[in-house]
RODO-2510 file (C-alpha; in nm, 4 decimals, decimal comma):
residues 486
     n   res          X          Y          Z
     1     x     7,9015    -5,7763    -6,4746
     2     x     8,0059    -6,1406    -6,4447
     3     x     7,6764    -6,2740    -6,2769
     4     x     7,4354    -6,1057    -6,4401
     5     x     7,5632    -5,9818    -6,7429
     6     x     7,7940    -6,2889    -6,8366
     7     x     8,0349    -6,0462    -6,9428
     8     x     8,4537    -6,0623    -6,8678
     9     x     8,5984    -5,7489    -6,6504
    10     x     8,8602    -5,5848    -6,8219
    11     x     9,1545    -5,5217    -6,6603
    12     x     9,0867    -5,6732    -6,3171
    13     x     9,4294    -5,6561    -6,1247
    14     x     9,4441    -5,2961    -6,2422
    15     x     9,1023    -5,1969    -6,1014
    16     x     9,1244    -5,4328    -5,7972
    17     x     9,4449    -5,2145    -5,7191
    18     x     9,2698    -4,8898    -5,8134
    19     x     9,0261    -4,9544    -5,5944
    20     x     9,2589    -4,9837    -5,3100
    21     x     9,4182    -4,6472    -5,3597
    22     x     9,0443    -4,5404    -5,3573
    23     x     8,9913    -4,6574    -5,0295
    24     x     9,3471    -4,6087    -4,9215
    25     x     9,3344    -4,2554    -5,0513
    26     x     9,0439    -4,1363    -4,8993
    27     x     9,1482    -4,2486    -4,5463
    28     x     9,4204    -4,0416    -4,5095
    29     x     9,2793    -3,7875    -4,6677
    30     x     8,9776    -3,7582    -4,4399
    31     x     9,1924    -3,8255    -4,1990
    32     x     9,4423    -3,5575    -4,2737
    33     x     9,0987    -3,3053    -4,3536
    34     x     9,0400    -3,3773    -3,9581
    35     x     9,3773    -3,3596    -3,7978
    36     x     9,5114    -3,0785    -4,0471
    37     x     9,2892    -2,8495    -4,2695
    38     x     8,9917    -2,8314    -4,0390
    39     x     9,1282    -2,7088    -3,7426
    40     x     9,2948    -2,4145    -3,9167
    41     x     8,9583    -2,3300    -4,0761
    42     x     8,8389    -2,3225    -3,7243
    43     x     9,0995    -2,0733    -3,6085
    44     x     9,0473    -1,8550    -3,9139
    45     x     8,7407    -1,8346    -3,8184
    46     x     8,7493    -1,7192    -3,5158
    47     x     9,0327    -1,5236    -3,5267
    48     x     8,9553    -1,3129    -3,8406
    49     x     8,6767    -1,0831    -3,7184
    50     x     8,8779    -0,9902    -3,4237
    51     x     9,2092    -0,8938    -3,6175
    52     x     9,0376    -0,7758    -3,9887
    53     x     8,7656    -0,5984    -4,0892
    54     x     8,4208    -0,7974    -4,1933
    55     x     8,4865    -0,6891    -4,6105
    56     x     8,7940    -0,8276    -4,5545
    57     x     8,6776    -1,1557    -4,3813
    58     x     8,4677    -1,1877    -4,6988
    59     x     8,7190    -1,1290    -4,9614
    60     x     8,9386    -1,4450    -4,7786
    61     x     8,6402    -1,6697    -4,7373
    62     x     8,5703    -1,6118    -5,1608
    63     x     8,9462    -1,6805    -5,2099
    64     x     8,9337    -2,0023    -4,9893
    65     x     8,6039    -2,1104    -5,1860
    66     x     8,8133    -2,1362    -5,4876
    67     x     9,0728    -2,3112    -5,3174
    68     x     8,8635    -2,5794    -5,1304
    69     x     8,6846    -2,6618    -5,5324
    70     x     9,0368    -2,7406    -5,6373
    71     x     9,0802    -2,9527    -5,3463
    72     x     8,7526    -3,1485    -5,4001
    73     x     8,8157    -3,5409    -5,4898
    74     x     8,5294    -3,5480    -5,7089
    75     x     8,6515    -3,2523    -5,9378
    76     x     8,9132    -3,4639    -6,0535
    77     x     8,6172    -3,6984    -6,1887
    78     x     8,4992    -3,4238    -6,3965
    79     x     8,8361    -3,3060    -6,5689
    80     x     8,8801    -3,6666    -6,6250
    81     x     8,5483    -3,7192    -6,8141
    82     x     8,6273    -3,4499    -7,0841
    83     x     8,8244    -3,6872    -7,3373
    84     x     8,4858    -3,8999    -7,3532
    85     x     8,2847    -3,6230    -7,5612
    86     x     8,2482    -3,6186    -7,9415
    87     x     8,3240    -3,2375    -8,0308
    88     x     8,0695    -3,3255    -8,3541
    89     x     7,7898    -3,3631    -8,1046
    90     x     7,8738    -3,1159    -7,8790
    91     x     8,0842    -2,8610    -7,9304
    92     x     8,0744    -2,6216    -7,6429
    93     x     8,0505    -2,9402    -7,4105
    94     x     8,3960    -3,0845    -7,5392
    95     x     8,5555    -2,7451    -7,5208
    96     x     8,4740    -2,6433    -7,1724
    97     x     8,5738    -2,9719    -7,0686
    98     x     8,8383    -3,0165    -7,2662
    99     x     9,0144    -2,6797    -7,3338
   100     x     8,8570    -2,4919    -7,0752
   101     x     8,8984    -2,6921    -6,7635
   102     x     9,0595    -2,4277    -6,5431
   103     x     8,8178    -2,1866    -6,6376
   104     x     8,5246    -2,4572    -6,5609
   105     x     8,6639    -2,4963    -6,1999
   106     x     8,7688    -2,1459    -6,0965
   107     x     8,3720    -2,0345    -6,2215
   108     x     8,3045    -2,3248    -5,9878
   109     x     8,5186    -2,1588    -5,7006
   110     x     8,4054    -1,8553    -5,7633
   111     x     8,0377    -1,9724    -5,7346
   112     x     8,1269    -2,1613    -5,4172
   113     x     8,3079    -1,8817    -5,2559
   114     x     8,0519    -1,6716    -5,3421
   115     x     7,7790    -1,8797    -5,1460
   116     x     8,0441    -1,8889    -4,8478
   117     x     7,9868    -1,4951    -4,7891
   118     x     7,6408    -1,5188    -4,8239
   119     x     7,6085    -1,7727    -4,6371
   120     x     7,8323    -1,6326    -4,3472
   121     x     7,6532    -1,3064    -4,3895
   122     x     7,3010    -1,5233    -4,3082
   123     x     7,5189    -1,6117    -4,0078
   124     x     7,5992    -1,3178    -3,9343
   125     x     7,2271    -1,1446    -4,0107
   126     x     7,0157    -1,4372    -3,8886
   127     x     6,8698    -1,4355    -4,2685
   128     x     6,6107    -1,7187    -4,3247
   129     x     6,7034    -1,9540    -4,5966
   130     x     6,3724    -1,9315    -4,7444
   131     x     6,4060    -1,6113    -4,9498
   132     x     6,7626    -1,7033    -4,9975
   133     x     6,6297    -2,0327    -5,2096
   134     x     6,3600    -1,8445    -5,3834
   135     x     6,6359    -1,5290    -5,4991
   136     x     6,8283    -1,8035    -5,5792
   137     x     6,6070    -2,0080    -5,7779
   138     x     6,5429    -1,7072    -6,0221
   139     x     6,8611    -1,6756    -6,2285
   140     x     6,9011    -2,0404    -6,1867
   141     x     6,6519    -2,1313    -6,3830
   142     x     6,6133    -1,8302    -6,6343
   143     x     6,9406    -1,9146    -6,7429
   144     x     6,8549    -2,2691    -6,7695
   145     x     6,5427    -2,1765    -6,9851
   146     x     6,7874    -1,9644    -7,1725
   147     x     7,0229    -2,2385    -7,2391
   148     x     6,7287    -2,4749    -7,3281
   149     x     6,6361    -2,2907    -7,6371
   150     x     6,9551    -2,2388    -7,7851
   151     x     7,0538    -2,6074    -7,9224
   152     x     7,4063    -2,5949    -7,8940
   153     x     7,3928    -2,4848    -7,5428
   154     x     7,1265    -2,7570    -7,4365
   155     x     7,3876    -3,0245    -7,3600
   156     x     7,5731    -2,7770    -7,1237
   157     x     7,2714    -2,7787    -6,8833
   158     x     7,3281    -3,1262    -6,7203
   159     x     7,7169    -3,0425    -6,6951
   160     x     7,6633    -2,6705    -6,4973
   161     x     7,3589    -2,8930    -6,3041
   162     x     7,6027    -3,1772    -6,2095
   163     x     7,8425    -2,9053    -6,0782
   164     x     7,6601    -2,7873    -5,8034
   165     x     7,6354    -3,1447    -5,6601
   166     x     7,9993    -3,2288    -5,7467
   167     x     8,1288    -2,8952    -5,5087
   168     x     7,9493    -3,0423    -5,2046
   169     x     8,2034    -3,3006    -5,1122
   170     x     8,4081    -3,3637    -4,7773
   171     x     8,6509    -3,0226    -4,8283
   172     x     8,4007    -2,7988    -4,8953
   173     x     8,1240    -2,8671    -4,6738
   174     x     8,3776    -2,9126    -4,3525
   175     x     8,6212    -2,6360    -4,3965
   176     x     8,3945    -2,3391    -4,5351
   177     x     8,0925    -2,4616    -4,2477
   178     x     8,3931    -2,4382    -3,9899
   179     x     8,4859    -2,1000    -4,0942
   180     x     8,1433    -1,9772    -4,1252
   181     x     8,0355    -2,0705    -3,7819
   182     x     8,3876    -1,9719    -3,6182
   183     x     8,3226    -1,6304    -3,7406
   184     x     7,9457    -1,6142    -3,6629
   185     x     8,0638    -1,7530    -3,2835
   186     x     8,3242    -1,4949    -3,2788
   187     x     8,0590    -1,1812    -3,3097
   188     x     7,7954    -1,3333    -3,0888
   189     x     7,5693    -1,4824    -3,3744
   190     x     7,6513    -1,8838    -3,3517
   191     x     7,4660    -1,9756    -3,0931
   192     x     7,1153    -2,1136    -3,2967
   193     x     7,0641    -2,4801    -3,3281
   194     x     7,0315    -2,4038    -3,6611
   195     x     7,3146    -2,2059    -3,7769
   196     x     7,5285    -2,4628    -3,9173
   197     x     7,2729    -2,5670    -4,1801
   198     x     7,2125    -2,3592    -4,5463
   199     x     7,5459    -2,3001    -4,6434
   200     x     7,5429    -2,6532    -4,7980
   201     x     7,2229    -2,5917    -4,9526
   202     x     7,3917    -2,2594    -5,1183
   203     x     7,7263    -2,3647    -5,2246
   204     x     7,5145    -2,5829    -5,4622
   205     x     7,3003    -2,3623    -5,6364
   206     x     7,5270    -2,0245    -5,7075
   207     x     7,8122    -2,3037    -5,8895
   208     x     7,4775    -2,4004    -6,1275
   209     x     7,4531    -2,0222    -6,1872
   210     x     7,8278    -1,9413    -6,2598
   211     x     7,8894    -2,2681    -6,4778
   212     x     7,5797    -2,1318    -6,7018
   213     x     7,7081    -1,8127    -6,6883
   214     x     8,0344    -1,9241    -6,8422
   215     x     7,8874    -2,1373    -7,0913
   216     x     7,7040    -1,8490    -7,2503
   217     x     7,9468    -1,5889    -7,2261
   218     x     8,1446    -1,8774    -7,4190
   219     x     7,8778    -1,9189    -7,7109
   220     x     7,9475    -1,5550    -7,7922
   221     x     8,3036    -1,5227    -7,8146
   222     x     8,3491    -1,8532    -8,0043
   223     x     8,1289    -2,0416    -8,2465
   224     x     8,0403    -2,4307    -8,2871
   225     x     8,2227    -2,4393    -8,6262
   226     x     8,5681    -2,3182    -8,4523
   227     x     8,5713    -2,5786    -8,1845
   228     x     8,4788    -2,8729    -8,4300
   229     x     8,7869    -2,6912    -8,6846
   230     x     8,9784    -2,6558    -8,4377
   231     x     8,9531    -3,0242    -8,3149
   232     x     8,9461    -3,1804    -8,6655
   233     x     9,2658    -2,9892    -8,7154
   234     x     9,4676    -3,0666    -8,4337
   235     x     9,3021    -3,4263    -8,3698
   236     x     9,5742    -3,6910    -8,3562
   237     x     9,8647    -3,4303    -8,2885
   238     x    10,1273    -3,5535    -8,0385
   239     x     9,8757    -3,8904    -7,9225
   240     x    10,1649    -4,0791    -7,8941
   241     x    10,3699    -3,9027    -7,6882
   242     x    10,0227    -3,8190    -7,4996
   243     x     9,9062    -4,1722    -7,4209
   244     x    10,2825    -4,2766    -7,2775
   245     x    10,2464    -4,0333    -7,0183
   246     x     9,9100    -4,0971    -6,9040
   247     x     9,9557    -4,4879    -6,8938
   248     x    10,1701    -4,3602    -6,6025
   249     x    10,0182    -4,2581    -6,2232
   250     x    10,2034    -3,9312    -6,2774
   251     x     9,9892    -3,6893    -6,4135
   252     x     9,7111    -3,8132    -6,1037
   253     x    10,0253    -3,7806    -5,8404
   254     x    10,0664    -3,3770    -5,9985
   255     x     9,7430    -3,3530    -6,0179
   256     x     9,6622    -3,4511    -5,6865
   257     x     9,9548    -3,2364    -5,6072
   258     x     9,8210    -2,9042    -5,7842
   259     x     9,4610    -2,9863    -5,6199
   260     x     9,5737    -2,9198    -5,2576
   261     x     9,9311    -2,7668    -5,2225
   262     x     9,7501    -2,4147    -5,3187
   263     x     9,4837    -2,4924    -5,0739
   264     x     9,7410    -2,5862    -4,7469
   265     x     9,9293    -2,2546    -4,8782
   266     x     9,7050    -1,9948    -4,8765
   267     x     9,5691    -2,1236    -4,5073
   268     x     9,9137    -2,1115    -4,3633
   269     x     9,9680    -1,7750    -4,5530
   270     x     9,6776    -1,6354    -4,3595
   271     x     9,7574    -1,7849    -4,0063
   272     x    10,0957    -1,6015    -4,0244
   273     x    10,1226    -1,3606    -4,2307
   274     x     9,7447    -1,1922    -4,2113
   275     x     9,6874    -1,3028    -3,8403
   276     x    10,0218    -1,3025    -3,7268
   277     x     9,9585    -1,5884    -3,5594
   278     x    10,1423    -1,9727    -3,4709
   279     x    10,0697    -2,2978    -3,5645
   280     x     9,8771    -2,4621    -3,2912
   281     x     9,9747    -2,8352    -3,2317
   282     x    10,2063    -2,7892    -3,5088
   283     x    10,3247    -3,1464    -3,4744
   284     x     9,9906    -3,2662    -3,5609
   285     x     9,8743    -3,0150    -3,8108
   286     x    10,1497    -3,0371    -3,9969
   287     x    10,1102    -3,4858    -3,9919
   288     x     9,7463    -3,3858    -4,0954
   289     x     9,8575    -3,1574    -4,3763
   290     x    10,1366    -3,4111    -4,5097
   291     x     9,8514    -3,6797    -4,4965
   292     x     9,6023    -3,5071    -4,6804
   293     x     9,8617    -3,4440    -4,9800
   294     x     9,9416    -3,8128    -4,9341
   295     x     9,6303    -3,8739    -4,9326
   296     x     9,5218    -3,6746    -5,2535
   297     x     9,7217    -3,8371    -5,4659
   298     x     9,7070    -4,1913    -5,3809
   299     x     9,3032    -4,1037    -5,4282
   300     x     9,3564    -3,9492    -5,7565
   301     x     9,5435    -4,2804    -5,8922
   302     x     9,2589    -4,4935    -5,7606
   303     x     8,9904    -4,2369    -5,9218
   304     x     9,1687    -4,2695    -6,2669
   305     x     9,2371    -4,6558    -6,2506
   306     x     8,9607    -4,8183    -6,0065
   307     x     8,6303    -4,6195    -5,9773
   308     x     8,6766    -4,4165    -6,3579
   309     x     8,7493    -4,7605    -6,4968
   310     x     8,5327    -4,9434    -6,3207
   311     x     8,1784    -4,7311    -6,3466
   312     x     8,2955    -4,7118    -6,7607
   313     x     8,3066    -5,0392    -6,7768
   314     x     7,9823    -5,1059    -6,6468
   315     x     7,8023    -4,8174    -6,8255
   316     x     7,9035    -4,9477    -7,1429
   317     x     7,7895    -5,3173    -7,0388
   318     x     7,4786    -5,2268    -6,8940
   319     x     7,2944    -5,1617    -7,2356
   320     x     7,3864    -5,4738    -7,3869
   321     x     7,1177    -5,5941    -7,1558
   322     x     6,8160    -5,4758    -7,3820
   323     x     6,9885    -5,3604    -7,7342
   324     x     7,2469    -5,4524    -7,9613
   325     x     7,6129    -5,3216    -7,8520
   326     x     7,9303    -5,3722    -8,1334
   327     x     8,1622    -5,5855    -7,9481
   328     x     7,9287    -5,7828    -7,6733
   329     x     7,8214    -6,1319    -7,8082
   330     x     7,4703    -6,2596    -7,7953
   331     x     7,3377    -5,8558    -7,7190
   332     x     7,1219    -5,8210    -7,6206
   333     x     7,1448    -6,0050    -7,3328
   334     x     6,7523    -6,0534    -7,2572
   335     x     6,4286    -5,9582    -7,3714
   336     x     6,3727    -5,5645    -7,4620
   337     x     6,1597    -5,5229    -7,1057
   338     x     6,3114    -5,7336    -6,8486
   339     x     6,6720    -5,5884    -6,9707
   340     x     6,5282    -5,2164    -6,8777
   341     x     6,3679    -5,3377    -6,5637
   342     x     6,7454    -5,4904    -6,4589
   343     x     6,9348    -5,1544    -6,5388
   344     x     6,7208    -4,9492    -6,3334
   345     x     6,7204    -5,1414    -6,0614
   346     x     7,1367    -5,1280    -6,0944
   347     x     7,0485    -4,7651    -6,1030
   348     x     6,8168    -4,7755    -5,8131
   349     x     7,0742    -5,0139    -5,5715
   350     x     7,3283    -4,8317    -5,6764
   351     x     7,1747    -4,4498    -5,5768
   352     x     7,0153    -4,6276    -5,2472
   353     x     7,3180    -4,8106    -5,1011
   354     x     7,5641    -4,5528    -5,1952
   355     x     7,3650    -4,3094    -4,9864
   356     x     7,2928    -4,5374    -4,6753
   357     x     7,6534    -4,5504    -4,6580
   358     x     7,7563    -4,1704    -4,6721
   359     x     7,9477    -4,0781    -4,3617
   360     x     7,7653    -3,7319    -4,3530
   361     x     7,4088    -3,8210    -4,3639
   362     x     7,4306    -4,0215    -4,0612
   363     x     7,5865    -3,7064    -3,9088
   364     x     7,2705    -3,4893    -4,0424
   365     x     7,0202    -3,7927    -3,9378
   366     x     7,1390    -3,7719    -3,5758
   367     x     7,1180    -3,3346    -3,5370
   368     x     6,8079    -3,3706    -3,7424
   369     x     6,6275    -3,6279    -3,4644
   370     x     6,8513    -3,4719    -3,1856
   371     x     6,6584    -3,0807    -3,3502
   372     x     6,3049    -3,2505    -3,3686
   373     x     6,3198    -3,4187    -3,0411
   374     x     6,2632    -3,7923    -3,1727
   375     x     5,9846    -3,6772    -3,4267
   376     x     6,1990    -3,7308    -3,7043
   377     x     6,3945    -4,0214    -3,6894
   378     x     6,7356    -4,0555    -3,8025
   379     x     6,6420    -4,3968    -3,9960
   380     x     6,3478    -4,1811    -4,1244
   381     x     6,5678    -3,9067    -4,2349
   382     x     6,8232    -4,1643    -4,4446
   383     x     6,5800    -4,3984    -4,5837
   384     x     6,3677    -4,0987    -4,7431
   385     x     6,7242    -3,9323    -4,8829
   386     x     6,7984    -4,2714    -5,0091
   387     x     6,4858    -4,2855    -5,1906
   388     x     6,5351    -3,9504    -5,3298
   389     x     6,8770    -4,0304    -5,4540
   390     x     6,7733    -4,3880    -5,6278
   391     x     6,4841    -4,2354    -5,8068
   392     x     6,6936    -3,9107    -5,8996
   393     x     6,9942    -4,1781    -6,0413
   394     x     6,7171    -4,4008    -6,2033
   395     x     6,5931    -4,1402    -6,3804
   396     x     6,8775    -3,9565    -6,4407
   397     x     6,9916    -4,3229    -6,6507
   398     x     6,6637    -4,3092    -6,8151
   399     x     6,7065    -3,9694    -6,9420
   400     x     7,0240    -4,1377    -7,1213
   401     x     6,8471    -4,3905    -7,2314
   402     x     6,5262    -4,2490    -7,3977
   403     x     6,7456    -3,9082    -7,4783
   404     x     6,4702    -3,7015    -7,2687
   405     x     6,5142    -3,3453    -7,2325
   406     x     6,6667    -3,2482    -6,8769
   407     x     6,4843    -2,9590    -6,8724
   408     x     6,1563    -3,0892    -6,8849
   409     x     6,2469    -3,3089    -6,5431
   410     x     6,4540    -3,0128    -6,3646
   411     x     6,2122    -2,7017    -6,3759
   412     x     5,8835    -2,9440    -6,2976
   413     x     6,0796    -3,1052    -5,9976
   414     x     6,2284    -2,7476    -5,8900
   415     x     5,8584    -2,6298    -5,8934
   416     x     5,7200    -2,8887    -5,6446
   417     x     6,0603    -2,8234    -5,4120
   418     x     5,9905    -2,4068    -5,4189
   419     x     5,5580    -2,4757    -5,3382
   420     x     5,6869    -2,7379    -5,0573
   421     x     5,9587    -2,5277    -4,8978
   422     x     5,6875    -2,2199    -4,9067
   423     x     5,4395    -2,4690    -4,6937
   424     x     5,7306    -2,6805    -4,4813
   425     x     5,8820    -2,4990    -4,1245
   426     x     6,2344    -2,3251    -4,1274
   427     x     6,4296    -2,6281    -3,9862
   428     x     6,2922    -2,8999    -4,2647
   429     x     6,3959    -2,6904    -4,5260
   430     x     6,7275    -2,6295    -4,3478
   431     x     6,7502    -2,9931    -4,3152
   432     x     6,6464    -3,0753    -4,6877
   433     x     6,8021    -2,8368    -4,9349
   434     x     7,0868    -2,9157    -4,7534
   435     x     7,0658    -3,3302    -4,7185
   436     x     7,0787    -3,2965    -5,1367
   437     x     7,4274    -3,1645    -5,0599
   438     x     7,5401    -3,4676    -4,8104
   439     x     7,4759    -3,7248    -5,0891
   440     x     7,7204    -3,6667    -5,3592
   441     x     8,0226    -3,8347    -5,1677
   442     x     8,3760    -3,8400    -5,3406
   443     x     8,3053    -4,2478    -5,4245
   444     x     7,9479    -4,1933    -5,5274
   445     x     8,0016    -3,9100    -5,7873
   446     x     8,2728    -4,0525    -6,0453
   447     x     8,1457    -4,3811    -6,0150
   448     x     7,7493    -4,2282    -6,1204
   449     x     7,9139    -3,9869    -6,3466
   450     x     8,1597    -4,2304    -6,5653
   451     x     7,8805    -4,4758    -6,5194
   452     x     7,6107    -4,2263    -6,7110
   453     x     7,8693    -4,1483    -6,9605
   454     x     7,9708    -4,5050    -7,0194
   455     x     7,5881    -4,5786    -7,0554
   456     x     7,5667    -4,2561    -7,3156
   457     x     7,8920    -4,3640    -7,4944
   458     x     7,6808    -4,7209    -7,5581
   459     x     7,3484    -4,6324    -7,6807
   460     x     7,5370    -4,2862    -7,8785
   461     x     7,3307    -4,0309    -7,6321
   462     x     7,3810    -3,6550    -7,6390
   463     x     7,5779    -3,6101    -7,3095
   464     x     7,5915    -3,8266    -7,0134
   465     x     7,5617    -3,5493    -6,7710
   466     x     7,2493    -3,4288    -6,5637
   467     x     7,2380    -3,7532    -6,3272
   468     x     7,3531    -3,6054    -6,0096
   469     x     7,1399    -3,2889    -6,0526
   470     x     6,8649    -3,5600    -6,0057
   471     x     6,9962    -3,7284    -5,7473
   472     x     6,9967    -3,3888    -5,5940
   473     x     6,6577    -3,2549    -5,6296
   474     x     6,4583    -3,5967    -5,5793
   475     x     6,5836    -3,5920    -5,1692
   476     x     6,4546    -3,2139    -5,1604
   477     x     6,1145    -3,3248    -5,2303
   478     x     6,1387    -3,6752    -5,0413
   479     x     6,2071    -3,4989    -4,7536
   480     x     5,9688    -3,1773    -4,7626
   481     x     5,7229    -3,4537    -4,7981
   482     x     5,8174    -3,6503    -4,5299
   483     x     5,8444    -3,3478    -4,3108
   484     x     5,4804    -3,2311    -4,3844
   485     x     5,3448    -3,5926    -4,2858
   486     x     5,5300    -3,5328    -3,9729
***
């Protein structure tokens, strides 16, 4: 922004600071996920099958799927981003994210919770994730096909898209794979190299399929000309008092609060009162719990007044590069071409680097060579994910740009994944459906997604949403190709 762009940064001791409680945040959080939340998942899981029946096992994991979504950093990024949407534009978009927002994420849980059963039931079964994908694949996208022809439900198909990367963040993945695998050990079933991987892969499709599901069940009990009433109606009501109480960190502290208290509740609630059970190392699960509520909220101030701020900012500078934009001087910036080339090759750096540095896909890169015995190499493994996710985010910011229709890129790119998994082995497309999960980190998605809508804001796009759904189907494909080189 300063070097290239020759543009000021507003507010820089505010997001200098935000980004601290960013990084600050997510220490203790992960740190308190490790010492705290995880281990009980692991004893849940174990424990369970022994003490309650298998239906019953199920009906907890669904429950905990909703809880875990509520717990994700990166949801907060998404209730954050509804205030950004022009009701005029989109209706149905600004009311599920606006009016609807516990609705959106308990459709979310409930899609995530649901993949948790099925995928502990392919523990369980030894189902091959193959079928799973293509069953899968069929609702998917004959809602999406559904939603494309009905123009005011077109610019809900990057938002229920988005979703299903947005769930696959450091609570989910963790705490529902530790569960799933404690129970599959505890009946004899968790003893493949393999069984670990899939659930990921699942827990971000059936969100897609729920979030759709909402928004059309939505289109029939309310119509476009209600939500834009009811906004022009109420618009302006009680701002005041409104934008006092958000210049403060409280509402992030609550929120924070609200995101994880539930969660650390209903685990407890289980150990003792369904289980019957004690605390192990309560000393240290109970430091682990009280850091990952810590931890929560210091994230959720740096979310709202680092990486929200921050990827806005830059979204709404990055245009001025190649076209006019009210309130940058001398826009644009350069020449029509060589502005374009520079913002997607932000886009591409950005996708690329943010990936390389995801904890969890050098954790995947070394059971992935450690599976293949050295054929395919870790390095191999993260620099063709990295790929994926650059050319999914560069085109995701194109879509923006040009206004292309989503759908045209999904269903095409979803096509080539379903005729490469049908021609790739079991373990690469256990390893690839699911390394589109380990990408979307909780740093990585609110910076891509304010970013896209900052971009979409600028050059007065539809919706800013469909990026990450992008990002995650580009590394499918890199790495079903790679896999059928090796």
């Amino acid at each position: 922004q300063l070097l290239v762009m020759g543009q000021p940064i507003k507010s820089p001791v505010s997001i200098f600071f935000g980004l601290l409680s960013v990084l600050l945040g997510l220490a203790l959080f992960m740190e308190g996920l490790r010492t705290g939340i995880m281990p009980l998942g692991t004893i849940l899981g174990s424990e369970l099958p022994k003490k309650v029946s298998i239906a019953s096992v199920l009906f907890i994991i669904t429950l905990l799927g909703i809880g875990v979504t509520f717990a994700e950093p990166a949801i907060g990024a998404l209730q954050a981003l509804g205030s950004s949407i022009n009701p005029q534009q989109s209706p149905y978009l600004y009311e599920v994210l606006n009016k609807r927002t516990t609705y959106l994420i308990f459709t979310v849980g409930f899609g995530v919770g649901f993949a948790a059963v099925i995928g502990t039931l392919r523990f369980l079964k030894s189902w091959s994730l193959k079928p799973l994908i293509y069953i899968t694949m069929i609702p998917t996208i004959g809602l999406t096909l559904y939603m494309w022809q009905n123009p005011y439900l077109v610019s809900l198909i990057g938002l229920a898209w988005d979703c299903g990367a947005v769930t696959t963040g450091p609570v989910t993945v963790p705490l529902v794979l530790s569960l799933g695998i404690g129970i599959a050990s505890s009946v004899g079933k968790g003893n493949s190299s393999m069984s670990g991987f899939g659930i990921v892969t699942l827990a971000s499709l059936f969100p897609i399929i729920s979030v759709m599901s909402l928004c059309i069940f939505l289109s029939h009990i309310i119509s476009p000309e209600e939500i834009v009433g009811n906004y022009l109606r109420l618009d302006g009501l009680g701002d005041s008092e409104l934008s006092v109480w958000q210049q403060t960190p409280f509402v992030e502290i609550i929120q924070g609060i609200r995101a994880i208290l539930p969660l650390m509740v209903f685990l407890i609630f289980i150990l003792f009162v369904v289980l019957k059970s004690r605390l192990p190392n309560a000393t240290t699960t109970i430091y682990g719990l009280c850091l990952s509520l810590i931890g929560m909220c210091v994230f959720n101030i740096g979310l709202s007044y680092g990486l929200e701020a921050m990827g806005d900012q830059a979204g709404s500078v990055l245009p001025s590069a190649f076209m006019y934009v009210n309130g940058i001087e001398d826009s644009p910036i350069f020449s029509s071409n060589f502005g374009l080339t520079l913002v997607f090759a932000f886009a591409w750096i950005l996708g690329f680097g943010a990936t390389i540095a995801e904890p969890a896909l050098n954790t995947l890169g070394i059971t992935v060579e450690n599976l293949t015995n050295g054929a395919f190499k870790k390095s191999m493994l993260m620099q063709s994910v990295a790929t994926g996710v650059a050319t999914g985010i560069t085109l995701g910011v194109a879509k923006i740009i040009f206004d292309f229709d989503l759908a045209t890129l999904l269903i095409p790119f979803y096509f080539v994944a379903i005729v490469l998994t049908y021609y790739s082995t079991e373990e690469f497309v256990n390893v690839a459906w699911d390394s589109a999960g380990v990408t979307t980190g909780p740093v990585t998605v609110p910076l891509v997604l304010s970013t896209g809508l900052g971009i979409a804001n600028a050059v007065s796009a539809t919706s800013g949403f469909g990026i990450l759904s992008l990002a995650s189907i580009c590394p499918i494909i890199a790495v079903l190709s790679m896999g059928l080189i090796i």
